[in-house]
C-alpha positions as CSV (number, residue, x, y, z in Angstrom):
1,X,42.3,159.7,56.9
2,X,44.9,157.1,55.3
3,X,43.2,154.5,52.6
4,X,44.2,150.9,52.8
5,X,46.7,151.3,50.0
6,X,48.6,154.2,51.8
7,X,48.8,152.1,55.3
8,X,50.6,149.5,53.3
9,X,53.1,151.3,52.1
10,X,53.7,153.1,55.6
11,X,54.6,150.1,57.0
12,X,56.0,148.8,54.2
13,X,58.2,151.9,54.1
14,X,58.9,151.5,57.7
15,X,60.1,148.0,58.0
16,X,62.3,148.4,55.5
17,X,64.2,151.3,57.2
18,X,64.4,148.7,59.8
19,X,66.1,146.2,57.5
20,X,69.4,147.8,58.4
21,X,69.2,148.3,62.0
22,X,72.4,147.0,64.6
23,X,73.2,146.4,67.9
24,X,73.7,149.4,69.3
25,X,76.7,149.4,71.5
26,X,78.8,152.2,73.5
27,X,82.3,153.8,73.0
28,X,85.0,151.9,74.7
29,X,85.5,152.6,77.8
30,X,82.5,154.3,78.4
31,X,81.4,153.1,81.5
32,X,84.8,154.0,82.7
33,X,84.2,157.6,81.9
34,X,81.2,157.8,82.9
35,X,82.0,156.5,86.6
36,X,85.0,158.8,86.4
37,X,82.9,161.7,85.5
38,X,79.9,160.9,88.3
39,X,83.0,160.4,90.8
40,X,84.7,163.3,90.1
41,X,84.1,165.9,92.7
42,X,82.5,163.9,94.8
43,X,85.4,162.2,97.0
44,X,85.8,163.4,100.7
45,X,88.8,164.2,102.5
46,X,89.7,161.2,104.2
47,X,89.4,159.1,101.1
48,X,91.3,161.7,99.4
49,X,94.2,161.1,101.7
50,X,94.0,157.1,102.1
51,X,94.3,156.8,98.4
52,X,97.2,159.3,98.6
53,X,98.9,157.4,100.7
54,X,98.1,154.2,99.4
55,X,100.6,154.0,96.5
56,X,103.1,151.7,96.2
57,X,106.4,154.4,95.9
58,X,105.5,155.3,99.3
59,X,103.9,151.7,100.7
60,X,106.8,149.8,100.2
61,X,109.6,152.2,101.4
62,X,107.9,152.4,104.6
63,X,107.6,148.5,105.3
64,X,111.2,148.3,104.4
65,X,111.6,150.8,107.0
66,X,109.8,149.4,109.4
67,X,110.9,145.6,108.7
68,X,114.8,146.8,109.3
69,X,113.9,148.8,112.0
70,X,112.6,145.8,113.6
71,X,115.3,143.0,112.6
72,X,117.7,145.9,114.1
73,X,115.5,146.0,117.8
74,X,115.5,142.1,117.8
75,X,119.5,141.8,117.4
76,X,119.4,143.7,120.3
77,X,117.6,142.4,122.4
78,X,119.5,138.7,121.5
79,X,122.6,140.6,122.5
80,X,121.3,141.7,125.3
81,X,120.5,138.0,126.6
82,X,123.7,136.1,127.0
83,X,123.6,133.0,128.0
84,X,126.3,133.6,130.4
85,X,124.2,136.2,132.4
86,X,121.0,132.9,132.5
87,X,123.8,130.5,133.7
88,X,125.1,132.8,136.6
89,X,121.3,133.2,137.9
90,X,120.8,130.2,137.5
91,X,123.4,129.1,139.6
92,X,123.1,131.8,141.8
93,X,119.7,130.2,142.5
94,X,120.6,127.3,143.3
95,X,123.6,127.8,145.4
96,X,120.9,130.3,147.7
97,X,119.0,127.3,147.3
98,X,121.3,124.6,148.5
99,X,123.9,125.9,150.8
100,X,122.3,123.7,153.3
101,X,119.8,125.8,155.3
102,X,116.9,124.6,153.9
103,X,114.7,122.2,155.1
104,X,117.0,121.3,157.6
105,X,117.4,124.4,159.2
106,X,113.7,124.1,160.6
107,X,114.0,120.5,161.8
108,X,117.3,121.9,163.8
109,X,115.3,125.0,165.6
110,X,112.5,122.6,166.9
111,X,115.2,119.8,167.7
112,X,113.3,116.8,165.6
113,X,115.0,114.6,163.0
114,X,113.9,113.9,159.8
């Protein structure tokens, strides 16, 4: 069994190995590293691909692709739509319209004026 005298200098002894003690902090980046390391492997196929073919080199090509394509289909379709073609149906209309067989036309069959 320890005496009195021995006790003290155990914990006398042990606080003063605890005099130079410090935060204990990780490696930089660990926690980078470590979620790399628990991740790796582990990704399924799909994500795999969407990640892929989620990077910029190939992202913005294809919008610039798309975005031309587009501007190109809506020139067009504004070519396409002259506004002579509107005019001549629209007066095409109204000369079906008003060539003067309207209402009068059924006020002439049934011999009443307006």
């Amino acid at each position: 069994m320890i005496k009195g005298k021995d006790i003290d200098n155990l914990v006398e002894d042990t606080l003063q190995s605890l005099d130079g003690l410090k935060k204990a902090s990780p490696a930089p980046y660990f926690h980078v590293r470590l979620m790399a390391r628990m991740n790796d492997g582990n990704e399924s196929i799909p994500f795999k691909f969407i990640s892929s073919i989620m990077q910029p080199a190939l992202i913005i090509p294809a919008v610039s692709v798309l975005l031309v394509f587009h501007i190109y289909m809506i020139g067009g379709y504004l070519k396409k739509r002259s506004p002579t073609a509107t005019e001549e149906r629209v007066q095409a209309l109204a000369l079906e319209y008003n060539n003067g067989s309207g209402t009068s036309f059924f006020y002439e069959r049934n011999n009443e004026n307006p």
